[in-house]
Backbone as JSON Lines, residues from 0, in Angstrom:
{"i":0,"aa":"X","n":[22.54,6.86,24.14],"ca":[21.97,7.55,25.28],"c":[22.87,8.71,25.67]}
{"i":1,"aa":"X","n":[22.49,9.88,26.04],"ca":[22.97,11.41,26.14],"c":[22.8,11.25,27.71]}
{"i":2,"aa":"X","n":[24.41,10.44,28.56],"ca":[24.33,10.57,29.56],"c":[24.9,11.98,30.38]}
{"i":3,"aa":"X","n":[25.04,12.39,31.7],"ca":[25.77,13.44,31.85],"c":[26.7,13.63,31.46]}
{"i":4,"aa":"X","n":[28.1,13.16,31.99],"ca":[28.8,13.02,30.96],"c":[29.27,13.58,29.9]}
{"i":5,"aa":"X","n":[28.69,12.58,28.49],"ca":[28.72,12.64,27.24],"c":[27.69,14.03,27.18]}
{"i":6,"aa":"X","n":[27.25,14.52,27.66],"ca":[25.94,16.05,27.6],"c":[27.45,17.06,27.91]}
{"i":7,"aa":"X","n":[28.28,16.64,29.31],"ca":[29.32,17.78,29.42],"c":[30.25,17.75,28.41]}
{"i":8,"aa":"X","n":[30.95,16.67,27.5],"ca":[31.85,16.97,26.92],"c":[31.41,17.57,25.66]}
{"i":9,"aa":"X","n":[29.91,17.07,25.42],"ca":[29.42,17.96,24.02],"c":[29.15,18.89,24.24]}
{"i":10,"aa":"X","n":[29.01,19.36,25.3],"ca":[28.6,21.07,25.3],"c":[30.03,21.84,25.06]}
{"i":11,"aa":"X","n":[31.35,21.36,25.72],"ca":[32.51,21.88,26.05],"c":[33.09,21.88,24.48]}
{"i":12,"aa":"X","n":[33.11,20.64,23.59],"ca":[32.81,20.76,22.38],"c":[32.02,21.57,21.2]}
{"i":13,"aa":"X","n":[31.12,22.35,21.82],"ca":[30.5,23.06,20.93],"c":[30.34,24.65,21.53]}
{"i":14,"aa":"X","n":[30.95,24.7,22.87],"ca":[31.57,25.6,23.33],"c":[30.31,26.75,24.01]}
{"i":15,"aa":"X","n":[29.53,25.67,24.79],"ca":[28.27,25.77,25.33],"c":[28.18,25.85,27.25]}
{"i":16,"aa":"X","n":[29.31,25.97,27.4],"ca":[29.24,25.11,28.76],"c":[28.66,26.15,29.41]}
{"i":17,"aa":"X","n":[28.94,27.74,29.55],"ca":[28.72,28.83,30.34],"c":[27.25,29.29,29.83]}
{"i":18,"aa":"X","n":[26.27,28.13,28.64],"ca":[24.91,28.29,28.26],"c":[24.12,26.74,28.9]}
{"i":19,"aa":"X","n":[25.0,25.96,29.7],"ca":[24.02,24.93,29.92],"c":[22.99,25.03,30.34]}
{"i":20,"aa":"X","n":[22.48,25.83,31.33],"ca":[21.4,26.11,32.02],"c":[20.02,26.7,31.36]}
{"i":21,"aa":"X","n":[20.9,27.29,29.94],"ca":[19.67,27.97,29.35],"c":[18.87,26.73,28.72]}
{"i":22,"aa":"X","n":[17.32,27.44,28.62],"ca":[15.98,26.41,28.36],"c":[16.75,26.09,26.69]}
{"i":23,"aa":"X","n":[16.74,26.91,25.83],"ca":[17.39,26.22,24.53],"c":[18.39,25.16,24.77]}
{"i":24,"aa":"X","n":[19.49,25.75,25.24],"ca":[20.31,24.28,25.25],"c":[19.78,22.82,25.64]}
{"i":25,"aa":"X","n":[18.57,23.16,26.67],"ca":[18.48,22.09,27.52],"c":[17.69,21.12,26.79]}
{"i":26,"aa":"X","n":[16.95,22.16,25.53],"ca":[16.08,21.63,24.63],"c":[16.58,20.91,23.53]}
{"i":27,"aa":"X","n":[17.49,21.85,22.7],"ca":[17.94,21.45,21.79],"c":[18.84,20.57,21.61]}
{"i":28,"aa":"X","n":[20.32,20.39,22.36],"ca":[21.15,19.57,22.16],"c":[21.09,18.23,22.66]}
{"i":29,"aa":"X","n":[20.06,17.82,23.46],"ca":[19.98,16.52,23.34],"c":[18.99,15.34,22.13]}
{"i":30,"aa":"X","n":[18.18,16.6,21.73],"ca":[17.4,16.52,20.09],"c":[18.61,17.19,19.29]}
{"i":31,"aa":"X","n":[19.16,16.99,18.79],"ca":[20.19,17.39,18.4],"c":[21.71,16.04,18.61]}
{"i":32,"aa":"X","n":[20.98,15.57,19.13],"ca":[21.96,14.56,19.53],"c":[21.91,13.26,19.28]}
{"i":33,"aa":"X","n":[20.39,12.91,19.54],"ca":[19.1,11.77,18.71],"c":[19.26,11.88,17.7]}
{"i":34,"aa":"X","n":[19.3,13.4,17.21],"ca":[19.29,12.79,15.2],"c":[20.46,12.83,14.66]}
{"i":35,"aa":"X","n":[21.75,13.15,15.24],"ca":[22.74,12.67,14.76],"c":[23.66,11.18,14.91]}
{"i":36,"aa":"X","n":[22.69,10.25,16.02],"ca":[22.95,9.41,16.16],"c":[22.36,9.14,15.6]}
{"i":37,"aa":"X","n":[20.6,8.94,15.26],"ca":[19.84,8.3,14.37],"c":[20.34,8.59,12.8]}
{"i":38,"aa":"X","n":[21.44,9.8,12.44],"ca":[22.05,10.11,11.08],"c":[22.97,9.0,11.05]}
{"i":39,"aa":"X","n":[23.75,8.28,12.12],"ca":[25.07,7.78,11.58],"c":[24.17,6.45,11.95]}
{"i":40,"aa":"X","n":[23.78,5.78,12.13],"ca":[22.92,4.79,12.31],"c":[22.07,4.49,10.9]}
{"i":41,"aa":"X","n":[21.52,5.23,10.29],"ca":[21.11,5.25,8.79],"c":[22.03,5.29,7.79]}
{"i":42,"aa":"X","n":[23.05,5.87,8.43],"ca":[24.37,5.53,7.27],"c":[25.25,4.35,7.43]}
{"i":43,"aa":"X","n":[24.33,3.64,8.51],"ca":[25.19,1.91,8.11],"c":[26.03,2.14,9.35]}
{"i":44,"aa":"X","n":[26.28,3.0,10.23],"ca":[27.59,2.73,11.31],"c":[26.77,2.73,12.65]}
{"i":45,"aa":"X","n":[27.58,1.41,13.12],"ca":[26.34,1.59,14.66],"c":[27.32,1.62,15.07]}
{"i":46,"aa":"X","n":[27.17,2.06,17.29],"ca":[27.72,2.71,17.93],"c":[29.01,1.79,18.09]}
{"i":47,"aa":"X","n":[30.25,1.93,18.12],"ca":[31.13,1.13,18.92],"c":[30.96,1.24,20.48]}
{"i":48,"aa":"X","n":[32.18,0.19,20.74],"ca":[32.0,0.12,22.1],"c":[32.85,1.17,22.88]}
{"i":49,"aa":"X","n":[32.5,1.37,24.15],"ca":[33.58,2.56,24.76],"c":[34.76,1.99,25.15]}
{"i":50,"aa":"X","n":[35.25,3.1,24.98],"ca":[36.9,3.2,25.16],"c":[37.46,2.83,24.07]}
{"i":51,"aa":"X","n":[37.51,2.46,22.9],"ca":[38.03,1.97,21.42],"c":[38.29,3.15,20.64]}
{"i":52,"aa":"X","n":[39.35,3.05,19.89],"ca":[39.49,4.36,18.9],"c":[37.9,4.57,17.84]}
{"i":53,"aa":"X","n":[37.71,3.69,17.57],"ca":[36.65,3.54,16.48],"c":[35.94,4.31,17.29]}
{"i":54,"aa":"X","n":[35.25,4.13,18.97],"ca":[34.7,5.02,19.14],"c":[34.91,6.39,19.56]}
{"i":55,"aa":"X","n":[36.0,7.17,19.52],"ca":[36.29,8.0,19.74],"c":[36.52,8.93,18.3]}
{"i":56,"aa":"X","n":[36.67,8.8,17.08],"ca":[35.98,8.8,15.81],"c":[34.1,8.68,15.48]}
{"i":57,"aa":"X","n":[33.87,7.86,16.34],"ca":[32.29,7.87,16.32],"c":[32.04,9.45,17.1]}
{"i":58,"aa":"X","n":[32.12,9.51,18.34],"ca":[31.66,10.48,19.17],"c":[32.11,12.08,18.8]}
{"i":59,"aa":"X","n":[33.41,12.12,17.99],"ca":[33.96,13.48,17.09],"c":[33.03,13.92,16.09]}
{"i":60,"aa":"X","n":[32.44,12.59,14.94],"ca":[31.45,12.62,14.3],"c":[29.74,13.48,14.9]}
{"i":61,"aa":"X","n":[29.49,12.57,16.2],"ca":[28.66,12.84,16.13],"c":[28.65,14.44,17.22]}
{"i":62,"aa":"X","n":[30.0,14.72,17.72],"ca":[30.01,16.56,18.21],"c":[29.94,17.25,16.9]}
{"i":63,"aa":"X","n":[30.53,16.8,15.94],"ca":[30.54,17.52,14.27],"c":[28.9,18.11,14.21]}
{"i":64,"aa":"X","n":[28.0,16.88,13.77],"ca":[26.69,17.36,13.19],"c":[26.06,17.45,14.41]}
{"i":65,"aa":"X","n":[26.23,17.89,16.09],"ca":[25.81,18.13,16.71],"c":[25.81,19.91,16.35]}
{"i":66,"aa":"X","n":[27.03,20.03,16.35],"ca":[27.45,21.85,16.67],"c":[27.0,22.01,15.46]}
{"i":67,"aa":"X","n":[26.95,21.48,14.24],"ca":[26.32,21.54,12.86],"c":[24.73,22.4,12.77]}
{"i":68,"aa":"X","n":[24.3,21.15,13.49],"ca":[22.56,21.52,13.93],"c":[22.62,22.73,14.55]}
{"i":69,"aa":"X","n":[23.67,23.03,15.58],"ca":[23.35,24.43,16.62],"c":[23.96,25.47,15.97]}
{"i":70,"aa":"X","n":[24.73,25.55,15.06],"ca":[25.38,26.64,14.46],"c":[24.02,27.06,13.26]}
{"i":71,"aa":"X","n":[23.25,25.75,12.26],"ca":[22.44,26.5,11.68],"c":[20.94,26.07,11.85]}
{"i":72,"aa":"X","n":[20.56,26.27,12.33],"ca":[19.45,25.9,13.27],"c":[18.31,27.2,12.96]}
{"i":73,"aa":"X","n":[19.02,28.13,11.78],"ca":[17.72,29.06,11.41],"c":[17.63,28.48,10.23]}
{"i":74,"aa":"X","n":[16.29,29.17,9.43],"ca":[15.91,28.73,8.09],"c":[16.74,28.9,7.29]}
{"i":75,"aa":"X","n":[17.32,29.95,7.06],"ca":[17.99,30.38,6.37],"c":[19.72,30.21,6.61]}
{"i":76,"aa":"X","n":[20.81,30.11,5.22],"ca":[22.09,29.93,5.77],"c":[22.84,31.54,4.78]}
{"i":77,"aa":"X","n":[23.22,32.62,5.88],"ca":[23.67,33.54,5.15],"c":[25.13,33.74,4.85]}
{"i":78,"aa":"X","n":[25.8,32.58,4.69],"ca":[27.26,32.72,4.53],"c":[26.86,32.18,3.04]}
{"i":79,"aa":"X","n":[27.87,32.97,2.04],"ca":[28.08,32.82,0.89],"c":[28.51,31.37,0.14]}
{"i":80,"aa":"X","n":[29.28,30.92,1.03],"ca":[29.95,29.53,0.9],"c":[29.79,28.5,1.84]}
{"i":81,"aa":"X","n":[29.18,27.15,1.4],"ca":[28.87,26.22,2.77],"c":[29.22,24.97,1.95]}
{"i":82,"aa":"X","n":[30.24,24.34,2.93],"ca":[31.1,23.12,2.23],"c":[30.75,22.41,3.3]}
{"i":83,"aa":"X","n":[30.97,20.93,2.92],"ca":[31.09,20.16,3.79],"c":[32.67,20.27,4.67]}
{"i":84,"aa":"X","n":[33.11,19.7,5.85],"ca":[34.37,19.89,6.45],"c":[34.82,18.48,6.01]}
{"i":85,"aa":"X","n":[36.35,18.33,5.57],"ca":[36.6,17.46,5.11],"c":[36.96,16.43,6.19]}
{"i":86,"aa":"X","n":[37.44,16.61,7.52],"ca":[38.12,15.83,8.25],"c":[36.81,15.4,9.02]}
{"i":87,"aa":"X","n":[35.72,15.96,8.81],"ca":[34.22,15.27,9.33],"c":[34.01,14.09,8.29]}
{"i":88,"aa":"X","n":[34.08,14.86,7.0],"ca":[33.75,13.5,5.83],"c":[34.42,12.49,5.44]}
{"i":89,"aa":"X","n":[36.14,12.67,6.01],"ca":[36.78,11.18,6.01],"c":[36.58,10.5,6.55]}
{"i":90,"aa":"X","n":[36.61,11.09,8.22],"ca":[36.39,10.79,9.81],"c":[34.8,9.83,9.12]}
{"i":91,"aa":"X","n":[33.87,10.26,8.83],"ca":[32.68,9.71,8.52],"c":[33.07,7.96,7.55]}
{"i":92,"aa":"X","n":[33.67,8.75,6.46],"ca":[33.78,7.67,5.13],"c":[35.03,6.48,6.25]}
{"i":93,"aa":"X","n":[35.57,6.84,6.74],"ca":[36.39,5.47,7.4],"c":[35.49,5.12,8.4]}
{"i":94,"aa":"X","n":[34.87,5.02,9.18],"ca":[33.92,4.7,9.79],"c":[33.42,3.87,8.7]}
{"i":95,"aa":"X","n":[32.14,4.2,7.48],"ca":[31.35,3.79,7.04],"c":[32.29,2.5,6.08]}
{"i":96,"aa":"X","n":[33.37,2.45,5.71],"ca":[34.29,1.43,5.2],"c":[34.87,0.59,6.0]}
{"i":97,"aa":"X","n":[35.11,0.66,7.02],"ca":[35.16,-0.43,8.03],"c":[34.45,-1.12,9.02]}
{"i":98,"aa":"X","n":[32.6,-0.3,8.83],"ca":[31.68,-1.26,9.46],"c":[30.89,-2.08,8.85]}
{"i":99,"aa":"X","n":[31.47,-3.18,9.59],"ca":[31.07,-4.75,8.87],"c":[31.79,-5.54,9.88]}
{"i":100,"aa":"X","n":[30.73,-6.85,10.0],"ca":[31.09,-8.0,10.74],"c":[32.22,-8.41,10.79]}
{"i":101,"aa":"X","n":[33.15,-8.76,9.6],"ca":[33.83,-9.35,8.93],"c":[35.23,-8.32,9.68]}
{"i":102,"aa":"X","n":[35.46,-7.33,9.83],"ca":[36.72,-6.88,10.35],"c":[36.47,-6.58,11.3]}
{"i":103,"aa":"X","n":[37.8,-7.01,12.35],"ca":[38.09,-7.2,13.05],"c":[38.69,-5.69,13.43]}
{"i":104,"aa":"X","n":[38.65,-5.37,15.29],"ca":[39.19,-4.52,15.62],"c":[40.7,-4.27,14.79]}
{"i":105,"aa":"X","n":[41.8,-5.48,15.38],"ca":[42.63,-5.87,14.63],"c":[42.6,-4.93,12.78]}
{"i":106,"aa":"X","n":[41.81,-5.21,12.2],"ca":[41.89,-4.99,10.87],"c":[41.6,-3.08,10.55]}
{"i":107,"aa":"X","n":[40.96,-2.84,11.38],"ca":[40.43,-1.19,11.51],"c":[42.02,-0.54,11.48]}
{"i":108,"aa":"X","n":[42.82,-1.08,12.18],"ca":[44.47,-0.37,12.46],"c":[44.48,0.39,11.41]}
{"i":109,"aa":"X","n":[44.69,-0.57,10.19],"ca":[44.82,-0.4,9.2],"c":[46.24,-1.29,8.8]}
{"i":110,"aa":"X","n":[46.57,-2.01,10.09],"ca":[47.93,-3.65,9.34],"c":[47.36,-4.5,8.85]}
{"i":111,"aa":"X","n":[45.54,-4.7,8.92],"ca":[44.95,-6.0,8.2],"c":[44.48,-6.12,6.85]}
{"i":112,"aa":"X","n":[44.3,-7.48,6.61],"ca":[43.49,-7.46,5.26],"c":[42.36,-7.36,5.44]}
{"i":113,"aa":"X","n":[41.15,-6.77,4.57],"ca":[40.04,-6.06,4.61],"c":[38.98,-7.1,4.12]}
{"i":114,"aa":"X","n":[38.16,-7.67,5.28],"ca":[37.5,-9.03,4.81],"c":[37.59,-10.62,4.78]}
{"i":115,"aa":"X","n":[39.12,-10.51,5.12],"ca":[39.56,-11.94,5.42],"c":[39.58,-12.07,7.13]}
């Protein structure tokens, strides 16, 4: 849920704050916000709980393919070169390797064994 809040720090994050008022923003970034939660949700990682590092890695993730969506949001992409960002795709891949029942906050540190 895209409470106030979490709406102010993603805007301040995507460096929107002096556009909140406009009808696009008001439109877009909270659709924009649904499908990047509904993205990491299809990739196997559901929300942690607040205040936890795990979720503070979740919520970086999901300002990533937030400002993602608002940066290309036309049909077309006219930069010559378009990579993925790597510290989005680790940030992502450790997430997606440590969600599972089976580990424990404890084990996420990274002092545990993985599964026991």
């Amino acid at each position: 849920m895209l409470t106030k809040e979490r709406q102010a720090a993603l805007l301040a994050y995507c460096k929107l704050t002096e556009l909140a008022g406009d009808p696009e923003v008001q439109t877009l970034i909270p659709l924009f916000f649904s499908a990047a939660v509904s993205y990491m949700t299809q990739a196997g990682i559901s929300e942690p709980e607040e205040g936890t590092p795990r979720r503070a890695q979740y919520d970086l993730c999901i300002n990533h393919l937030v400002l993602d969506s608002w940066e290309r949001r036309d049909t077309a992409i006219t930069s010559t070169v378009v990579t993925d960002n790597p510290a989005f795709r680790q940030m992502l891949n450790q997430l997606k390797l440590t969600e599972t029942k089976n580990v424990s906050d404890s084990d996420t540190s990274g002092g545990g064994s993985y599964g026991q």
